[in-house]
N, C-alpha and C positions, 0 to 999 in steps of 0.2 A: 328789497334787499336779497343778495344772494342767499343760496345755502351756509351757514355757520353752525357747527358743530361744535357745543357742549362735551368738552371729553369729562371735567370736571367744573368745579364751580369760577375756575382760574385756568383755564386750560381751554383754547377754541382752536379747533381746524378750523383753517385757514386759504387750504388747498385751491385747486379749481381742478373741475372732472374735465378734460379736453375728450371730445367723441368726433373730433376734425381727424387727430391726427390717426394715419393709418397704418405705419412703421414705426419701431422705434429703433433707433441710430440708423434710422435710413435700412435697416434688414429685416428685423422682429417683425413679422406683422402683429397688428396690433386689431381685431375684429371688433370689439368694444371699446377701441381708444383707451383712454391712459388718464390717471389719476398723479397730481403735482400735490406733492402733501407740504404744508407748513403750517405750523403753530405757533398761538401766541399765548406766552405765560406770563399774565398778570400779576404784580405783588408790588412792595416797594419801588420796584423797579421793571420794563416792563423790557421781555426780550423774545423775539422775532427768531425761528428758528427757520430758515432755508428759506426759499421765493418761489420761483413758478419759472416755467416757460415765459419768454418774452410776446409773445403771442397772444397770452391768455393774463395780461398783469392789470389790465382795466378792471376786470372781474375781481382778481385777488385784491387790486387795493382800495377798493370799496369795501370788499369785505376787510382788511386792516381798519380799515376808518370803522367801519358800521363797529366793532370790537373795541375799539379805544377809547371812543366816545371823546375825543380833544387831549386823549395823554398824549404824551410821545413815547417812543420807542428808544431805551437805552441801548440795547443790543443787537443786536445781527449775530447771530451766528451762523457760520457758512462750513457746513458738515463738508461739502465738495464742491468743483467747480463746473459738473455737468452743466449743460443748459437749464435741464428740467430744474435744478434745484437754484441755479444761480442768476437767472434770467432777468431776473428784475432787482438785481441788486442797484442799478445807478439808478431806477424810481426809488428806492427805498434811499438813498443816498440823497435825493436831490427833496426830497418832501421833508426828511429828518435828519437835517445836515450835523447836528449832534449824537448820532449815532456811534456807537462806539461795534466795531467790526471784530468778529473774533473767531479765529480760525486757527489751525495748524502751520507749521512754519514756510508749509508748500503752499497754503490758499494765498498770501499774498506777493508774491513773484507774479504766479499766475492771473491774478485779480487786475493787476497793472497790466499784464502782456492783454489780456483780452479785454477790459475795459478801459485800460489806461484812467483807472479812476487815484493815482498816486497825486495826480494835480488837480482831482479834487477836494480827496481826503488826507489829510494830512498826518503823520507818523504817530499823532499823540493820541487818533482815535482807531486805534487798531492794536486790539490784543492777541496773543500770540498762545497760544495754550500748548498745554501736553498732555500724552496719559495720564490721567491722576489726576488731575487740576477740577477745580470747582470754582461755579461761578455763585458769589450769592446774590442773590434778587431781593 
């Protein structure tokens, strides 16, 4: 099993350390490579904060499974739609097709233009947040 990180007793990075990649946006250099952070918070309900680089999602979604242990994941949520953070949203979509997708009013315009996942996931699993808004788990 990968690395998983205990942040609390409900609370696992998730992440994967990438030491491949050697620029970030193609400029940064990057002499230690680069850290794709995601967490997963256990409770009633179980919800998946951000993804990985598409690169490094075989790593990341072993570690989701090795953390689940056979739950599934109600949530997604999708802080931005960088790569680093957004990359493996259509493996998270296609392993947990009940997922419910939760983002700002601009994650999904963009969600559809660069994964065209709107004809996989359908309007009812996808929430829409604001400042101020809470999710409960």
């Amino acid at each position: 099993m990968h690395n998983i990180e205990n942040i609390t007793d409900d609370i696992f990075w998730v992440g994967v350390n990438d030491r491949k990649t050697q620029r970030f946006e193609n400029y940064l250099p990057l002499d230690k490579g680069v850290s794709y952070n995601s967490y997963i918070i256990l409770d009633e309900k179980v919800a998946l904060i951000d993804t990985v680089e598409i690169g490094t999602s075989e790593n990341f979604l072993e570690k989701v499974e090795g953390v689940l242990q056979g739950r599934k994941i109600d949530y997604l949520i999708i802080n931005h739609m960088e790569p680093d953070h957004a990359g493996a949203i259509k493996d998270i979509i296609r392993l947990y097709p009940n997922v419910i997708l939760v983002g700002n009013v601009k994650t999904f315009p963009m969600l559809d233009a660069f994964y065209d996942c709107s004809k996989e996931h359908c309007e009812n699993n996808r929430m829409v947040i604001k400042e101020g808004d809470t999710l409960e788990l």
